[in-house]
MIDOMI-528572 format. One record per residue: x, y, z of N, C-alpha, C, O in turn; residue number from 0. Coordinates in steps of 0.05 Angstrom, whole numbers, plus 5000, padded with zeros to 4 digits. Last residue first. Layout:
REC; nxx; nyy; nzz; caxx; cayy; cazz; cxx; cyy; czz; oxx; oyy; ozz; nr
REC; X; Y; Z; X; Y; Z; X; Y; Z; X; Y; Z; NUM $
...
! end
This chain:
REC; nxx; nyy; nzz; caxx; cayy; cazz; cxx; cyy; czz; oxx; oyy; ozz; nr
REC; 0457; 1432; 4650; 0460; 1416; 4670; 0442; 1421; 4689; 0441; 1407; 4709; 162 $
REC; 0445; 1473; 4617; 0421; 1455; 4611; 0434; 1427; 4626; 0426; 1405; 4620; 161 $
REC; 0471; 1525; 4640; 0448; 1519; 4640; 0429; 1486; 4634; 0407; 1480; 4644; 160 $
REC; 0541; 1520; 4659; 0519; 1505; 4631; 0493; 1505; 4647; 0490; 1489; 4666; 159 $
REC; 0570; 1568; 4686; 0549; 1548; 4693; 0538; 1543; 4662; 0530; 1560; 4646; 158 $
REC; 0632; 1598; 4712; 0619; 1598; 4687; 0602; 1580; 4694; 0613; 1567; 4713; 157 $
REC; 0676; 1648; 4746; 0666; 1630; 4742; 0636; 1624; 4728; 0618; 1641; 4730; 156 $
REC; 0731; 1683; 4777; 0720; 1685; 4748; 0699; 1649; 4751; 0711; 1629; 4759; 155 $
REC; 0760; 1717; 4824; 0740; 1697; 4817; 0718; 1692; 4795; 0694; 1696; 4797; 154 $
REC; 0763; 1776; 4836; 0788; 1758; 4816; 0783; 1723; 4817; 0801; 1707; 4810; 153 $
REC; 0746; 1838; 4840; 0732; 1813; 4846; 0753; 1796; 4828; 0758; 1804; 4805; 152 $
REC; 0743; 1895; 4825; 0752; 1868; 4862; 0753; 1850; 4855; 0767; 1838; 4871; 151 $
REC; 0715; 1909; 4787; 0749; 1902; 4787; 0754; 1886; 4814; 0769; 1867; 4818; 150 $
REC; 0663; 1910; 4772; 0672; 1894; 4798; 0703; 1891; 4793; 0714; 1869; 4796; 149 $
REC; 0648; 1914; 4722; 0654; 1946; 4733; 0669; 1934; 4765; 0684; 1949; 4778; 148 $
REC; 0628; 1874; 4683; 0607; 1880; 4713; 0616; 1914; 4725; 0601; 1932; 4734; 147 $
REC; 0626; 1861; 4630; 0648; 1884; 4647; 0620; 1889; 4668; 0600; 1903; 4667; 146 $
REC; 0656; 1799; 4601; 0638; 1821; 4615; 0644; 1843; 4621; 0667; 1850; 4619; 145 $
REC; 0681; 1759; 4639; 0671; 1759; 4622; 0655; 1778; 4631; 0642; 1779; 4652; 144 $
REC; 0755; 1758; 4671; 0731; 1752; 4669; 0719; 1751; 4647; 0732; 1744; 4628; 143 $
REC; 0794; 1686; 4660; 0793; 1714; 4662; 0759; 1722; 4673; 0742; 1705; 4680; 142 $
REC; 0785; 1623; 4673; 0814; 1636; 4675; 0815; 1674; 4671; 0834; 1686; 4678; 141 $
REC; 0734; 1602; 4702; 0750; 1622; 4683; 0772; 1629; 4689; 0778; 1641; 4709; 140 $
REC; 0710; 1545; 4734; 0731; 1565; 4736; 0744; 1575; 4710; 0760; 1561; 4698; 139 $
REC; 0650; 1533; 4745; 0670; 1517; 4731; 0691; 1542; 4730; 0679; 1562; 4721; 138 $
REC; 0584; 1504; 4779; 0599; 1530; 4768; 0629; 1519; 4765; 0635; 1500; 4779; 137 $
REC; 0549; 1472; 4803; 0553; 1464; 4783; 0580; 1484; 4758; 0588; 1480; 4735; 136 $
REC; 0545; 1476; 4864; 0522; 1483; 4843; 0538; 1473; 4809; 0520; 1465; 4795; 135 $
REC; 0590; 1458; 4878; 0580; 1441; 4885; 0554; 1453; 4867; 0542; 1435; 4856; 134 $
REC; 0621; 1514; 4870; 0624; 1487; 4857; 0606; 1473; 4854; 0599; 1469; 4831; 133 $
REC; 0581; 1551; 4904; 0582; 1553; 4873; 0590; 1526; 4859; 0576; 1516; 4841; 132 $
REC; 0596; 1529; 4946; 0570; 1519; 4942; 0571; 1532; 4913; 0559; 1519; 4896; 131 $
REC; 0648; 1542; 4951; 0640; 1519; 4945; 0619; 1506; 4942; 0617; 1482; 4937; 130 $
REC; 0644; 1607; 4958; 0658; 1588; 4931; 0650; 1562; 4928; 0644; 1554; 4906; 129 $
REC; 0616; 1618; 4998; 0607; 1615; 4980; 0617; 1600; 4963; 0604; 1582; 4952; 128 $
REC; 0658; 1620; 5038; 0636; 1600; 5048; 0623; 1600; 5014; 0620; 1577; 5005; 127 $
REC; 0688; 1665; 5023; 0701; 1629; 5028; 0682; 1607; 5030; 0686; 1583; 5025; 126 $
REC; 0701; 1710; 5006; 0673; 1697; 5004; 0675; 1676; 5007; 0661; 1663; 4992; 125 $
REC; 0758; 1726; 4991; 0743; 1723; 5023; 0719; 1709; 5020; 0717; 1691; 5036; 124 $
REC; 0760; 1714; 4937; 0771; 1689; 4957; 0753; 1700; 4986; 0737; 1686; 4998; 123 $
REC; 0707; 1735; 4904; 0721; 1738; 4907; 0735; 1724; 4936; 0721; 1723; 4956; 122 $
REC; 0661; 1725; 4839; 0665; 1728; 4873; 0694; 1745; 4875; 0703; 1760; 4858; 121 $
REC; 0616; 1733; 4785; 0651; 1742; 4798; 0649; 1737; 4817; 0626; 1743; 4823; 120 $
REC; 0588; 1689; 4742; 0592; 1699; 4762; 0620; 1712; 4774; 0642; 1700; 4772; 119 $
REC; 0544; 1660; 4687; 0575; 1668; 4701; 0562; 1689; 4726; 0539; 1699; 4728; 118 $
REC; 0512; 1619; 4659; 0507; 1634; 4674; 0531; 1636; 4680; 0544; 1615; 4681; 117 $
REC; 0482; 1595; 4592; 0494; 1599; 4616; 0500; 1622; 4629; 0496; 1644; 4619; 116 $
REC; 0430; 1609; 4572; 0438; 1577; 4556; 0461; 1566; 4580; 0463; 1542; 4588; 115 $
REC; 0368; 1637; 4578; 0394; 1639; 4577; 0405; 1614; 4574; 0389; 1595; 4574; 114 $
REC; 0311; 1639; 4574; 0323; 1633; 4545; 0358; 1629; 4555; 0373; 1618; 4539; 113 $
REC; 0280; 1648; 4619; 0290; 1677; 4598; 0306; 1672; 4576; 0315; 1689; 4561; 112 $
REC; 0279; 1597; 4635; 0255; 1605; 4627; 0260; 1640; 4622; 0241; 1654; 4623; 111 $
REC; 0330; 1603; 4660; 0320; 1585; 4633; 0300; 1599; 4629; 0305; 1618; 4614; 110 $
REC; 0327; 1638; 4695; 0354; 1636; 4674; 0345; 1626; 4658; 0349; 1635; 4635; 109 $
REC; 0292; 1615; 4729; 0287; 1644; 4718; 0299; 1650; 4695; 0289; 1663; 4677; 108 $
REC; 0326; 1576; 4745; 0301; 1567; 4733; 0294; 1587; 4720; 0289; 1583; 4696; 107 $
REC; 0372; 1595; 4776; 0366; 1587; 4752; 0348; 1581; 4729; 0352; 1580; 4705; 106 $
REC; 0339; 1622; 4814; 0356; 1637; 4799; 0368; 1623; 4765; 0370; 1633; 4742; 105 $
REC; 0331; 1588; 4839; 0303; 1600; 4834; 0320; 1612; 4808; 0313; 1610; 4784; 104 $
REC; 0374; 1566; 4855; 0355; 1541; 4841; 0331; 1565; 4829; 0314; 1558; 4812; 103 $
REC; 0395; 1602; 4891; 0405; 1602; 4867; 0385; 1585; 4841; 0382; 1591; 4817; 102 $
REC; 0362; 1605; 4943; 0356; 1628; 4915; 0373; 1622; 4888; 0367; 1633; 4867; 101 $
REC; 0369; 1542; 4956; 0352; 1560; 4948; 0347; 1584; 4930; 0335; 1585; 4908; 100 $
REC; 0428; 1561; 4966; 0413; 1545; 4947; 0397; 1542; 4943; 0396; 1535; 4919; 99 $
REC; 0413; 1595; 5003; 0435; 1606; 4984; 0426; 1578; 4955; 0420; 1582; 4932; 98 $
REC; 0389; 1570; 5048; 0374; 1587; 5032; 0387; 1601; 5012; 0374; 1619; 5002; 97 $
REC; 0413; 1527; 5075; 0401; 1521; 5048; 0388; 1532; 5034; 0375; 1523; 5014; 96 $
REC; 0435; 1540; 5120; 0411; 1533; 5132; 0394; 1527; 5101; 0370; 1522; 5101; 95 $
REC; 0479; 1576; 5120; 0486; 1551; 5132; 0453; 1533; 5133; 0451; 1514; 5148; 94 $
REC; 0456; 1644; 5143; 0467; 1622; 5129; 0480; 1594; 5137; 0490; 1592; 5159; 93 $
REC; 0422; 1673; 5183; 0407; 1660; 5153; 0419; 1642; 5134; 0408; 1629; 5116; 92 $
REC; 0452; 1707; 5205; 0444; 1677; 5217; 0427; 1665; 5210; 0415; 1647; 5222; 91 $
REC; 0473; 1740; 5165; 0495; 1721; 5178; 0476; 1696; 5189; 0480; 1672; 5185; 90 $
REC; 0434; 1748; 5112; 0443; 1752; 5136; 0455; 1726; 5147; 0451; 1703; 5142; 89 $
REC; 0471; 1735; 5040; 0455; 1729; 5073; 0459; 1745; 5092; 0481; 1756; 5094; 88 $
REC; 0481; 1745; 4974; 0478; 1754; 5006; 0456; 1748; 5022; 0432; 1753; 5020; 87 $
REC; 0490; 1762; 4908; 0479; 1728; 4931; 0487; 1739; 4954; 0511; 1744; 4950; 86 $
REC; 0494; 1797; 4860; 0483; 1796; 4896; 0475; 1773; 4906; 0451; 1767; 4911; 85 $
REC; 0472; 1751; 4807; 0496; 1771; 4814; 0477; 1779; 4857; 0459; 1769; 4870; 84 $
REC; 0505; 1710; 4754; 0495; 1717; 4784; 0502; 1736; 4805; 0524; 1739; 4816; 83 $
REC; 0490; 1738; 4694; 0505; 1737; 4711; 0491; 1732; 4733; 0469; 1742; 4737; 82 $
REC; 0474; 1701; 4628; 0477; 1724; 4642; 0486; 1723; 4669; 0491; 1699; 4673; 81 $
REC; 0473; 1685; 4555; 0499; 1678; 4579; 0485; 1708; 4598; 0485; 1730; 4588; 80 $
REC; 0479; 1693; 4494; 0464; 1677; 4517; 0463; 1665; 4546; 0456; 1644; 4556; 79 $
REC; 0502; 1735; 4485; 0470; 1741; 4492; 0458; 1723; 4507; 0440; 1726; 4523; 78 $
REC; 0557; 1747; 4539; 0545; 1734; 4501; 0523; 1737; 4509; 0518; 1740; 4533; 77 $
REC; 0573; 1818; 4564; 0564; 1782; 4566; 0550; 1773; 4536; 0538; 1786; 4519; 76 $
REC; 0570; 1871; 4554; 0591; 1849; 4546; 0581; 1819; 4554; 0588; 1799; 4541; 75 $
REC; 0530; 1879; 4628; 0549; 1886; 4595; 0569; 1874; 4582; 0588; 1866; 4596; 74 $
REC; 0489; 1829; 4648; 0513; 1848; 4646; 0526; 1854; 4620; 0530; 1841; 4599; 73 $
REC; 0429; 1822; 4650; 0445; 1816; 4630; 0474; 1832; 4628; 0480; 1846; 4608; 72 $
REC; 0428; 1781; 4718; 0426; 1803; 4706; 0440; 1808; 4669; 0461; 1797; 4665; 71 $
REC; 0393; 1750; 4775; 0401; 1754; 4749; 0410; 1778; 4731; 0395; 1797; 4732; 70 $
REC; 0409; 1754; 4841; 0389; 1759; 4823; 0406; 1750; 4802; 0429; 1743; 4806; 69 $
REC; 0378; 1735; 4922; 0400; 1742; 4893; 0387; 1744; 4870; 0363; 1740; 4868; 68 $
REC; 0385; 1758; 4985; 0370; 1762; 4964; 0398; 1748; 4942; 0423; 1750; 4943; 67 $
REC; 0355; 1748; 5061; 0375; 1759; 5034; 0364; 1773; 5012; 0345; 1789; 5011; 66 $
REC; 0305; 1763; 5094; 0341; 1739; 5095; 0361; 1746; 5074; 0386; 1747; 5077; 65 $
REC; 0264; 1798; 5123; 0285; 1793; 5087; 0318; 1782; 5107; 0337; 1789; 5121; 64 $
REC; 0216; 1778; 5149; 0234; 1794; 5150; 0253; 1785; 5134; 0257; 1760; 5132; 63 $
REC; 0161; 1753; 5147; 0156; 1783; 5140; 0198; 1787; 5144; 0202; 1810; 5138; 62 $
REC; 0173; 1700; 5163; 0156; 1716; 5181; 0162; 1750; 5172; 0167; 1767; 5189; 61 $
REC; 0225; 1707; 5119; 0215; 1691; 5139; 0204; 1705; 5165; 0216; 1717; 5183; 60 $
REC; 0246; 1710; 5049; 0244; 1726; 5072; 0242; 1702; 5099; 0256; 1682; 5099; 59 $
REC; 0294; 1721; 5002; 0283; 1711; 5020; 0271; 1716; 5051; 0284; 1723; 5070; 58 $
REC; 0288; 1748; 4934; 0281; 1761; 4965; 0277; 1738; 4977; 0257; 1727; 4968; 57 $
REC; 0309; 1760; 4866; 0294; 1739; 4885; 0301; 1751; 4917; 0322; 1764; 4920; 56 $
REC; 0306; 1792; 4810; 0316; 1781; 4834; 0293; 1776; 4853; 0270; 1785; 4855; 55 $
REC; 0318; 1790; 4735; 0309; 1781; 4756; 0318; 1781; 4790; 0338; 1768; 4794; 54 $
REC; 0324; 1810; 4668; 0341; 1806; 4688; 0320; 1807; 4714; 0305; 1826; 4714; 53 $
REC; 0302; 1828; 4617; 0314; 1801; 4618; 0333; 1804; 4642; 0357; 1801; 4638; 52 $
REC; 0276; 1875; 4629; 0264; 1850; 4633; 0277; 1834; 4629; 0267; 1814; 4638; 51 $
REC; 0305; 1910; 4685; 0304; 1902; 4658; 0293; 1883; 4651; 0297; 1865; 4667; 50 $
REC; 0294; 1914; 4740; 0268; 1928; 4718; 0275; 1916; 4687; 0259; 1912; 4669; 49 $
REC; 0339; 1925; 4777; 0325; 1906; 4765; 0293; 1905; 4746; 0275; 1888; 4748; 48 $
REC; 0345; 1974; 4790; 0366; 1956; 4777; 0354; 1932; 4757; 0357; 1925; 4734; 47 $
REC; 0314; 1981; 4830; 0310; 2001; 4803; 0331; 1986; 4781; 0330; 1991; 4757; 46 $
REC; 0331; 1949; 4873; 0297; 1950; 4862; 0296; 1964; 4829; 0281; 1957; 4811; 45 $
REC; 0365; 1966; 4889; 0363; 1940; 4877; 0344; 1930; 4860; 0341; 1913; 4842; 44 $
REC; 0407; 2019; 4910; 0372; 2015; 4894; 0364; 1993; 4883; 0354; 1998; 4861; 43 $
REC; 0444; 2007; 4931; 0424; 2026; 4951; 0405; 2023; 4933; 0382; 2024; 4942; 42 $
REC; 0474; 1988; 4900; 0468; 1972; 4915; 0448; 1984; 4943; 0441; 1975; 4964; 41 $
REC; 0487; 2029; 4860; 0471; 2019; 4856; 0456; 1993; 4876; 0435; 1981; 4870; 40 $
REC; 0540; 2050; 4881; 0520; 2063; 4893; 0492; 2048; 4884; 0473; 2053; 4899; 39 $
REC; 0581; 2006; 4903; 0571; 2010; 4886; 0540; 2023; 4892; 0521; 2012; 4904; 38 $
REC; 0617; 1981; 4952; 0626; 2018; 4938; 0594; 2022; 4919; 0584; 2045; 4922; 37 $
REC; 0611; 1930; 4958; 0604; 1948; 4980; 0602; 1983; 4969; 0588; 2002; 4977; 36 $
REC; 0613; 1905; 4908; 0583; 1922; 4910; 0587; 1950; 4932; 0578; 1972; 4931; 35 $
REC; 0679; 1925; 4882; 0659; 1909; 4897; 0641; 1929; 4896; 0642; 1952; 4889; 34 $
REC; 0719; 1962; 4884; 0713; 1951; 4861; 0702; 1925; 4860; 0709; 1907; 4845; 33 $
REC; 0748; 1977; 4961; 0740; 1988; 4927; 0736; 1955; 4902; 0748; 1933; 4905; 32 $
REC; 0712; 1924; 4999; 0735; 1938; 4988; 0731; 1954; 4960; 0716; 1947; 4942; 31 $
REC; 0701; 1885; 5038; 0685; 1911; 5037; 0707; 1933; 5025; 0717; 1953; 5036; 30 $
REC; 0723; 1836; 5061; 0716; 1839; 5033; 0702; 1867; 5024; 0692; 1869; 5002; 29 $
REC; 0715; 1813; 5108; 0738; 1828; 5102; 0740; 1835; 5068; 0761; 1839; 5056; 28 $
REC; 0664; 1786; 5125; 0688; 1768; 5107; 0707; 1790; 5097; 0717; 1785; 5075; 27 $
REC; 0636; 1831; 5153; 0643; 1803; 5157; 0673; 1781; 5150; 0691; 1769; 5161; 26 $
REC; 0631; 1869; 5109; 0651; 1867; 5125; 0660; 1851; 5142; 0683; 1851; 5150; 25 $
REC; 0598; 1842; 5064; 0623; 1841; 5061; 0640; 1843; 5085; 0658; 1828; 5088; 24 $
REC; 0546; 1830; 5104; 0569; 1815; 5099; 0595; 1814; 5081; 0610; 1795; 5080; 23 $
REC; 0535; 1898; 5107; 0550; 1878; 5127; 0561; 1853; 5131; 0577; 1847; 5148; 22 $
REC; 0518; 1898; 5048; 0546; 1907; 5065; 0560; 1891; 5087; 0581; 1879; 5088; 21 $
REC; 0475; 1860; 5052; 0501; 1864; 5029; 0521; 1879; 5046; 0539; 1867; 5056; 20 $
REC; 0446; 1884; 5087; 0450; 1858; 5096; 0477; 1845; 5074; 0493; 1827; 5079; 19 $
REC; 0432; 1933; 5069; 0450; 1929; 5101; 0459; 1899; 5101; 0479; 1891; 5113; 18 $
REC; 0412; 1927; 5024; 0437; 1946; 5021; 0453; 1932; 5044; 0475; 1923; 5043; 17 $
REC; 0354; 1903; 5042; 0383; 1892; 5028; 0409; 1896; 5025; 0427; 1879; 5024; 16 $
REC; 0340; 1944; 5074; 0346; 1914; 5075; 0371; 1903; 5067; 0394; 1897; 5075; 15 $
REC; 0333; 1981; 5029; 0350; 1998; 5051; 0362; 1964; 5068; 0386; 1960; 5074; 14 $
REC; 0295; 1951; 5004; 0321; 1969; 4979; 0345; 1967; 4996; 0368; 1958; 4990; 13 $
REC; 0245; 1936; 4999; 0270; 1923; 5008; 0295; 1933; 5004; 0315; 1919; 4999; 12 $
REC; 0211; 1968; 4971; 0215; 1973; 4999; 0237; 1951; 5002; 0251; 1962; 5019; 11 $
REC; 0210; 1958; 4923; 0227; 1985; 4927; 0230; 1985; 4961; 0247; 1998; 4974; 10 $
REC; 0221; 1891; 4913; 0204; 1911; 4914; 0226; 1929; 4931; 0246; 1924; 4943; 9 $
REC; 0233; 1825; 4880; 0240; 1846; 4898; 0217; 1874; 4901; 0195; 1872; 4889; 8 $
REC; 0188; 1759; 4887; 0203; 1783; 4871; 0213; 1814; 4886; 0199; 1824; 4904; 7 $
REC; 0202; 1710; 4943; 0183; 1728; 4915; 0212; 1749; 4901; 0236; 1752; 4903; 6 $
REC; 0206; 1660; 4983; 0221; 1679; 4962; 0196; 1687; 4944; 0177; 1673; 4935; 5 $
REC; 0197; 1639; 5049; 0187; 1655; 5025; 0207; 1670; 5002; 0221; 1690; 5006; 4 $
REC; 0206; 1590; 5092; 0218; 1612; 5080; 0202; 1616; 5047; 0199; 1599; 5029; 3 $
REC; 0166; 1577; 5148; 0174; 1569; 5125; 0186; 1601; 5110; 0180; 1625; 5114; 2 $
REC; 0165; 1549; 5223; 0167; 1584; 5197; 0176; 1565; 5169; 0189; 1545; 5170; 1 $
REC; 0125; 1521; 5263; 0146; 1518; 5243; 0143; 1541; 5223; 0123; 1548; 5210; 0 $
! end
């Protein structure tokens, strides 16, 4: 029996991750200007994340990276408020409770950095995601918040931390 591992990211998962982010945009027909797929920072995840009030999580299993998601203080966000941001699986890593998984890590991280709530952008192709966002506790913006720079993205949604 394999058990799944999440830790903290490192520079060697960089090229991983990139592939396993892309390829499921193109999956879900979502690999479009003003998304990650374009964003050259999705080749460095590792260097992204250094701020200290921002976090990501790596699942792996038997040494090989299933995904990843993280935290981040995006620009314009209220101080107490930060984003979920890269939730991506490999394709035959999902359906199996590791998206909830990294998010539960993701929140806990959220609290224990003081944050109060958490937003997020998707977008409709991500079909499988939206409802595990609901079902996590996430609540629909009528705009966004922020300036992630993700113009793609026209899924605005918000989380009370202390649910």
């Amino acid at each position: 029996m394999t058990t799944i591992n999440t830790r903290s990211i490192r520079p060697s998962d960089n090229k991983a991750l990139a592939i396993i982010i892309r390829k499921a945009l193109e999956e879900f027909n979502a690999n479009k200007p003003g998304t990650v797929y374009f964003d050259p920072t999705t080749d460095e995840l590792s260097a992204v994340f250094t701020d200290p009030k921002s976090k990501y999580f790596v699942a792996e299993e038997n040494g090989v990276i299933l995904g990843g998601s993280g935290i981040y203080p995006t620009a314009n966000l209220p101080a107490d408020t930060c984003e979920l941001v890269k939730l991506y699986l490999h394709k035959d890593a999902r359906g199996k409770g590791i998206g909830k998984l990294l998010m539960e890590k993701c929140f806990d991280a959220a609290r224990a950095l003081g944050y109060k709530k958490m937003y997020l952008e998707t977008l409709p192709e991500l079909n499988i995601a939206v409802p595990l966002y609901e079902r996590s506790g996430f609540t629909y913006l009528p705009a966004p918040l922020g300036n992630s720079g993700h113009h793609g993205c026209d899924i605005w949604m918000i989380k009370d931390l202390s649910q």
